[in-house]
C-alpha positions in Angstrom: 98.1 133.6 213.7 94.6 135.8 214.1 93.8 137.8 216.4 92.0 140.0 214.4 90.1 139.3 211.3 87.6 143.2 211.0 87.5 144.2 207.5 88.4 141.3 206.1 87.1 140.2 202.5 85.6 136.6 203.1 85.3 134.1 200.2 83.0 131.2 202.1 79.4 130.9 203.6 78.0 132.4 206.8 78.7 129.2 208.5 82.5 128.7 207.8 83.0 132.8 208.4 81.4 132.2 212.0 83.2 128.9 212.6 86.6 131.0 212.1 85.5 133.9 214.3 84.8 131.4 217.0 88.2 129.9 216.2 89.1 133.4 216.6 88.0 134.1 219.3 89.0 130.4 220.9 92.6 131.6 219.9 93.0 135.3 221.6 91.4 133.6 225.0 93.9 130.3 225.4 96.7 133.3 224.3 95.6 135.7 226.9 95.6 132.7 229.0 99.7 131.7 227.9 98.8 128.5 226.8 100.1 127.0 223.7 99.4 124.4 221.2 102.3 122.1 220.9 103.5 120.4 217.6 101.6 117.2 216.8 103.7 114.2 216.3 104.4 113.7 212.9 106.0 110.1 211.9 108.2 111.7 208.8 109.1 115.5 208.8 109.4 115.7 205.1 106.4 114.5 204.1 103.8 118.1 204.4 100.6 116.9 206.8 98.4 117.3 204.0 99.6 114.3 202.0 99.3 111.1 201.7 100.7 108.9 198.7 98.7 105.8 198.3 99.8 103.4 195.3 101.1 106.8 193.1 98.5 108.7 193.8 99.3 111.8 196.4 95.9 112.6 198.3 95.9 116.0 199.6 93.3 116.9 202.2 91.5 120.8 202.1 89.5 120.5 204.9 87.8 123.5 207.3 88.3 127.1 206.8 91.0 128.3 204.6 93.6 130.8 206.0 96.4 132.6 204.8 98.9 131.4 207.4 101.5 128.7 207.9 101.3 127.5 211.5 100.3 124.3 210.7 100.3 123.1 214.3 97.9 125.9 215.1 95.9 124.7 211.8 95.7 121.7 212.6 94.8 122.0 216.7 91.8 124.1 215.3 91.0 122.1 212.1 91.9 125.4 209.8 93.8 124.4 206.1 96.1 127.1 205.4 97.0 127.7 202.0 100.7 128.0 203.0 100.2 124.4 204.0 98.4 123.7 200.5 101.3 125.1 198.0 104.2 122.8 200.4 101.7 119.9 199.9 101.5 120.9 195.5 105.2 121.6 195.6 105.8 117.8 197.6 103.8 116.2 195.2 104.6 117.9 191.8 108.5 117.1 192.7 108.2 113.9 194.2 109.1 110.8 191.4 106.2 108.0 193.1 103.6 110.7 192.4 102.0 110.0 189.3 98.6 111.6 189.7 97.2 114.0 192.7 93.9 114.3 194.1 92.6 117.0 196.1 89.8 115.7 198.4 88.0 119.0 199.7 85.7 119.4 202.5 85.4 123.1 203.0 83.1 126.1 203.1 85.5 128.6 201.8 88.0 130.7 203.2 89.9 134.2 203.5 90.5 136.2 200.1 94.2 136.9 200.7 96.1 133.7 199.4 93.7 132.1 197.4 94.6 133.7 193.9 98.3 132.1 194.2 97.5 128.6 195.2 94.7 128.3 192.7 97.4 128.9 190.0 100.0 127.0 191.5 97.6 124.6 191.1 96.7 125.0 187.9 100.4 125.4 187.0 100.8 121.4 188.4 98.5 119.7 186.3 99.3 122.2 183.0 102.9 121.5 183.0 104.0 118.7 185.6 101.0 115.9 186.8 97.2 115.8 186.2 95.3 117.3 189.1 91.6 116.1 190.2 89.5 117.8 192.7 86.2 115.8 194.5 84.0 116.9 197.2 81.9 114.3 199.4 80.7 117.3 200.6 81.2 121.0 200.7 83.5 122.5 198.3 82.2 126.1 198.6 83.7 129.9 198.0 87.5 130.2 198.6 87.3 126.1 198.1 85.9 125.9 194.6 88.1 128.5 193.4 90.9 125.9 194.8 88.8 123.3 193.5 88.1 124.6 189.8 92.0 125.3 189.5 92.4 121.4 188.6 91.8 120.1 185.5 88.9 118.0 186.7 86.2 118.3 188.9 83.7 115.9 190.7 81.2 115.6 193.5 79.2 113.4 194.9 75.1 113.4 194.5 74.9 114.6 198.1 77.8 117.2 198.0 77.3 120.9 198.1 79.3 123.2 195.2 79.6 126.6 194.2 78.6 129.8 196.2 81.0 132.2 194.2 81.0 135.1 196.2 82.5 137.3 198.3 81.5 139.0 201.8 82.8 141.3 204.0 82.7 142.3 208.2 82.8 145.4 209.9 82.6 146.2 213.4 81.9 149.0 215.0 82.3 149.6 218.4 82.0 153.8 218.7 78.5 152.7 221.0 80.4 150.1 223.7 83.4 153.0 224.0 80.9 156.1 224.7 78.9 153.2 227.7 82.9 152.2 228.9 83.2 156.6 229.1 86.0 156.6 226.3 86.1 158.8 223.6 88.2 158.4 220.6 89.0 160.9 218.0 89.8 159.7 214.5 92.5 162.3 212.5 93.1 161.6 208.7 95.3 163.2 206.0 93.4 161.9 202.9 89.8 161.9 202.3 89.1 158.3 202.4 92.2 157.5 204.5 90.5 154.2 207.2 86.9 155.5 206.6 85.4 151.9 207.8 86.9 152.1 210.9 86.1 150.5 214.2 85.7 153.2 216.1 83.4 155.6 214.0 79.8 155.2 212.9 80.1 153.6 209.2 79.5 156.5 207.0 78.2 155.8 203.1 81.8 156.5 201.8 82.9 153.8 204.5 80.0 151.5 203.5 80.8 152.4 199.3 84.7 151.7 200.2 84.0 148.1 201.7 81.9 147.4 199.0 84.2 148.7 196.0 86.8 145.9 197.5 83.6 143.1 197.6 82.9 143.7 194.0 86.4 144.0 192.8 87.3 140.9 194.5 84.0 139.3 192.9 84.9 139.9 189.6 88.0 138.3 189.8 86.6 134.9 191.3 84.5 134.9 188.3 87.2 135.8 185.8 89.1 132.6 187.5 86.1 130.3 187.4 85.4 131.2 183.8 88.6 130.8 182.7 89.3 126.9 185.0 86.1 125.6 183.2 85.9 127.2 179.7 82.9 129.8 179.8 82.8 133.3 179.3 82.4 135.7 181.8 78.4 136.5 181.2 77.8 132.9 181.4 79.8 132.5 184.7 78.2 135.5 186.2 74.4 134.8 185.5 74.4 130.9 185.3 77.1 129.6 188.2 78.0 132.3 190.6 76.3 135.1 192.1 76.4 133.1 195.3 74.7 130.3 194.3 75.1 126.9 196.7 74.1 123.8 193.7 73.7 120.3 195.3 74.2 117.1 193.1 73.3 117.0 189.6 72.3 120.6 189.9 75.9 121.4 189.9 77.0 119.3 187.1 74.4 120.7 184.5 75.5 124.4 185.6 79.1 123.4 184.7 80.6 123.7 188.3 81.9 120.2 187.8 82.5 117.5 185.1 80.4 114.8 187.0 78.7 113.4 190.1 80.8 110.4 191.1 81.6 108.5 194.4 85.2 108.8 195.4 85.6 105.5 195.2 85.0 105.9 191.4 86.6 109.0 191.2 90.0 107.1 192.6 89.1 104.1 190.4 89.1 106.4 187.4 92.6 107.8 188.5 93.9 104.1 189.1 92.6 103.1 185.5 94.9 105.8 184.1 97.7 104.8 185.6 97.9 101.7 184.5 97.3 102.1 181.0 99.1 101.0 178.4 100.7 104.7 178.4 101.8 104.7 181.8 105.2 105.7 181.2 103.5 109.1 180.5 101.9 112.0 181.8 98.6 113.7 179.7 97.1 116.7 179.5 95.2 118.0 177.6 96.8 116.4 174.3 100.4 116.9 175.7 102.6 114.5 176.7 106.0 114.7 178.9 107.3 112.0 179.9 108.5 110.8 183.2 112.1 110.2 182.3 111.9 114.5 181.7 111.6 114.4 185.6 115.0 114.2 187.0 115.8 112.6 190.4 117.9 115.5 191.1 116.4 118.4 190.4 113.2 116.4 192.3 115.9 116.1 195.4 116.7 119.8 194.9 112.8 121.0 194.8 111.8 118.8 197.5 113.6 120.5 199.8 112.3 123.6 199.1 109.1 125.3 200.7 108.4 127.4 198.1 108.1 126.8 194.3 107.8 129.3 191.3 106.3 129.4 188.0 109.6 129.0 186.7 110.9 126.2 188.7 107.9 124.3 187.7 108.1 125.0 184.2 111.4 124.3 183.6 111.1 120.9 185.8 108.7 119.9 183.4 110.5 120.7 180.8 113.2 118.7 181.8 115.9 121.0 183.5 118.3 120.1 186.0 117.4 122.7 189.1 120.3 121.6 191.2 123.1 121.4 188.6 121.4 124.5 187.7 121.6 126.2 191.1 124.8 125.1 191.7 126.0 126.6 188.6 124.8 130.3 189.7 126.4 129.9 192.7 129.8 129.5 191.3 129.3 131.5 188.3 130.1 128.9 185.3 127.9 127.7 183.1 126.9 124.0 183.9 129.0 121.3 182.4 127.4 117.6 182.0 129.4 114.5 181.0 126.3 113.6 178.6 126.2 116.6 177.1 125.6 115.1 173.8 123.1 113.0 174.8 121.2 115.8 176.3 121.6 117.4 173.2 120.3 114.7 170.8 117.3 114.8 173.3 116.9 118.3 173.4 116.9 117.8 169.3 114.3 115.4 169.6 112.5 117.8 172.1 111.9 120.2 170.0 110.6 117.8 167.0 108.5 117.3 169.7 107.4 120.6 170.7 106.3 121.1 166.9 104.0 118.3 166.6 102.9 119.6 169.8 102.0 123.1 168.5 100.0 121.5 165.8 98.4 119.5 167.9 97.7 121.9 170.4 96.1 124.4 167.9 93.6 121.6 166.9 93.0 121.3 170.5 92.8 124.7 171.0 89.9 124.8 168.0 87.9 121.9 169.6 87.8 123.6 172.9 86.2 126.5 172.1 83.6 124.4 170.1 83.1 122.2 172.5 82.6 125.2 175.0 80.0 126.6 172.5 78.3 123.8 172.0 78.0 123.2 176.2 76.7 126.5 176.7 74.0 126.2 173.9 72.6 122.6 175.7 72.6 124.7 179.0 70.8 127.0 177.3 68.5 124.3 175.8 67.9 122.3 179.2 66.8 125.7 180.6 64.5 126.9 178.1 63.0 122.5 177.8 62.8 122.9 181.2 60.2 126.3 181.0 58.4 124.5 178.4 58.0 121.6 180.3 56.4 123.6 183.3 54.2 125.7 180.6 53.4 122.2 179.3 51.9 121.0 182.6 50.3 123.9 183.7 48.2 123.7 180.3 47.9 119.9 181.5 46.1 121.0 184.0 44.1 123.5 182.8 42.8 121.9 179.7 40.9 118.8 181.5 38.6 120.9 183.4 37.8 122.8 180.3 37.1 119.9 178.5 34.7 118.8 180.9 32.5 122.3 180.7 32.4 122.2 177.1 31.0 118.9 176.6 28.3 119.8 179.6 27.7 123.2 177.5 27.3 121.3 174.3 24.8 118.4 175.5 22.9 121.0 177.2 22.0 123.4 173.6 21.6 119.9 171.9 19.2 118.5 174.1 17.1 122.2 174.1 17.6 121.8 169.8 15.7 118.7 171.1 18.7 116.0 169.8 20.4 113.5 171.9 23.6 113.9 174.1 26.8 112.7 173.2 29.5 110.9 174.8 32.3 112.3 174.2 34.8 110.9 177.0 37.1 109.6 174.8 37.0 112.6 172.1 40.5 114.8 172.0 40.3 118.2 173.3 39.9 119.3 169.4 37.0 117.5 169.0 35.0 118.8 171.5 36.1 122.3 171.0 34.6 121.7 167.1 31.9 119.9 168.1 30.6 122.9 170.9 31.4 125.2 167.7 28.9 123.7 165.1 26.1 123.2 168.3 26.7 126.9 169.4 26.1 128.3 165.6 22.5 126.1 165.5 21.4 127.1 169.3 22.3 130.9 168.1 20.1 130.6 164.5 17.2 128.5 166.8 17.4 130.9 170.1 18.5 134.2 169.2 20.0 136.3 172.1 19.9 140.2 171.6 19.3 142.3 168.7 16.3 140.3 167.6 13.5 142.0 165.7 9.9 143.1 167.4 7.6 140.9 167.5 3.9 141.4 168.0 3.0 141.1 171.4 -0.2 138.7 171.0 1.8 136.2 168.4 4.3 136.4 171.2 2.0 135.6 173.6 0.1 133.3 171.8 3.3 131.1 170.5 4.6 130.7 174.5 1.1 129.2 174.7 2.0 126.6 172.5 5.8 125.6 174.0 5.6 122.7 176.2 6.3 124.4 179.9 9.2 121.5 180.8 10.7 122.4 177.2 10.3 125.9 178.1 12.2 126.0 181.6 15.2 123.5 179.5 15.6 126.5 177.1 15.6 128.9 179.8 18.3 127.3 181.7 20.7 127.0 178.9 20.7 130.5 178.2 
């Protein structure tokens, strides 16, 4: 619950921060007031409100700001997602046998810091080692949201949707001006130099102001780190090309490499469906790897169901086939678990391991092809940019070289009409063209009608050849030069 929220580092826009201090705000008045939000009716406890499972696929809704708490009856009075609420709904899905595929359908502007870092990898954990994990936006899938969003292993929008704005903010308030008007005076005592130095009560000193943003940029670099490693670029590229707060809308966000496409949802889900009913649906991909269902067992799924949390190591080694109950059970008592298909278990664990070694091979390969495939992506971004410069140099030139055209052909009719020869038409010569063509009148007008430097010439032959120059010609002479 928040009843506070100074200080705090804020990955989401300037909208979605202000919606949640007015949620805020909304909260600490019906409190003061003792009135309470009572729990929604809910039609099966042990399905999470953030899933649904339509035809094997689980569809898991991150909607509104995202907050690090678990009152999901709060959360949902207020239309808040808490990432809480977001790991039970991974954890459901990721254990539960009709699940073949999950899709995260976000419609968010971002969210607090604290609990993003270990649902994005939980995330990611899923669809590495359990089920394949899509992500889609109809609309904003910002901040705190795209760092939720990148974690799966793909990522769509729709032409109208809003992506990106990798960033982080911070608040501070200060309220050392209201106390001195209300006549209350607070003293502030520290043992350690930077001990609280952005305070509430004290006028934000630089060390207070350099503290805040030491935590901004710290928590900066690792959104990028994340981003960079979810889609496959290096940090540099992350940093300059896809982050630095940057909102993309549409297209604009595929070709920065924010997401792998701009698709409806309906094709997004049509996509999914295709997968599952290929001739391969008996298994799960990723990536080149393949586990299949039958590794899934119905008890360890019972076992992890029940559970509201869900480590690394539970996920792992339910993808890997363990049996989490039989193997909780056996810690309890203290002897080693005992299955009447121990053999069997063994000829598959045999087979298993074949299996992890084609895998490693495979995976190396894959491993190769990735990193020239990333290459190769960054050098067309690069590419598109730099066509795109030249395309804009292009059409400035465009624009430039028609009117030029036009005053060279008038200057080069006007010295070969005074060198007393007919105008050309030259409307359909190339730029080229005209340029030479202005180049060979210009040297004959220069030999004919010298300009400058010319030799002294006796005044009365002077006088007595502008006698003998037609007056009309004369004046046509004069106004070319």
């Amino acid at each position: 619950m928040f009843l506070s929220f100074e200080d705090k580092l804020w990955m989401g826009t300037e909208a979605s921060l202000h919606t949640m201090l007015g949620v805020i705000e909304a909260q600490t008045k019906m409190l003061a007031s003792g009135q309470v939000v009572l729990p929604a009716a809910k039609s099966d406890e042990s399905v999470p409100r953030l899933v649904e499972v339509h035809e094997g696929v689980a569809h898991i809704t991150i909607a509104g700001p995202l907050v690090n708490n678990d009152d999901e009856d709060w959360n949902e009075y207020f239309g808040l997602t808490g990432y809480p609420e977001i790991r039970e709904a991974m954890v459901y899905a990721a254990t539960n046998p009709d699940v073949k595929h999950i899709f995260l359908n976000v419609e968010s502007g971002g969210g607090q810091v604290s609990g993003v870092s270990d649902t994005g990898k939980l995330i990611r954990m899923v669809h590495d080692k359990v089920k394949p994990v899509t992500a889609f936006t109809d609309g904003a899938m910002y901040s705190a949201a795209y760092w939720l969003g990148s974690a799966a292993g793909e990522v769509y929008a729709s032409k109208a949707a809003g992506v990106g704005s990798i960033g982080v903010i911070a608040t501070h308030m200060e309220r050392s001006e209201m106390y001195k008007e209300y006549g209350i005076g607070v003293t502030v005592v520290r043992a350690g130099k930077y001990k609280a130095l952005a305070n509430g009560v004290e006028k934000l000193s630089e060390e207070g102001k350099a503290q805040i943003q030491a935590g901004v940029d710290a928590a900066y670099k690792i959104f990028v780190d994340h981003v960079a490693e979810m889609r496959g670029k290096s940090y540099e590229f992350t940093d300059s090309v896809m982050a630095q707060g940057r909102e993309f809308f549409g297209q604009a966000a595929a070709d920065a490499g924010l997401v792998d496409g701009i698709k409806s949802i309906d094709e997004v889900l049509s996509d999914i469906e295709a997968k599952l009913i290929a001739p391969s649906k008996n298994f799960m991909y990723d990536s080149g790897k393949r586990v299949e269902n039958s590794h899934v067992n119905n008890q360890g799924d019972a076992e992890m169901a029940g559970k509201t949390t869900l480590t690394e190591q539970d996920i792992a080694a339910l993808a890997a086939g363990a049996n989490l109950e039989a193997g909780a059970q056996a810690e309890k008592t203290g002897e080693p678990e005992v299955s009447a298909d121990a053999q069997t278990e063994k000829t598959q664990a045999t087979g298993q391991q074949e299996a992890a070694k084609e895998d490693a091979n495979t995976g190396a390969t894959t491993k190769l092809l990735a990193e020239q495939l990333k290459a190769v992506q960054e050098d067309l971004f690069n590419a598109r940019l730099a066509h795109s410069k030249l395309e804009d140099k292009h059409n400035e030139l465009l624009a430039v070289v028609g009117p030029l055209k036009d005053i060279a052909v008038a200057a080069t009719n006007n010295m070969r009409i005074a060198l007393k020869a007919s105008a050309l038409d030259m409307a359909s010569a190339s730029p080229a063209q005209v340029v030479a063509d202005y180049l060979a009148t210009k040297d004959n007008f220069a030999k004919q009608f010298p300009v400058g430097g010319v030799a002294a010439v006796d005044a009365a032959q002077t006088s007595e050849k502008k006698s003998d120059i037609d007056p009309f010609y004369r004046d046509r002479v004069a106004a070319v030069r």
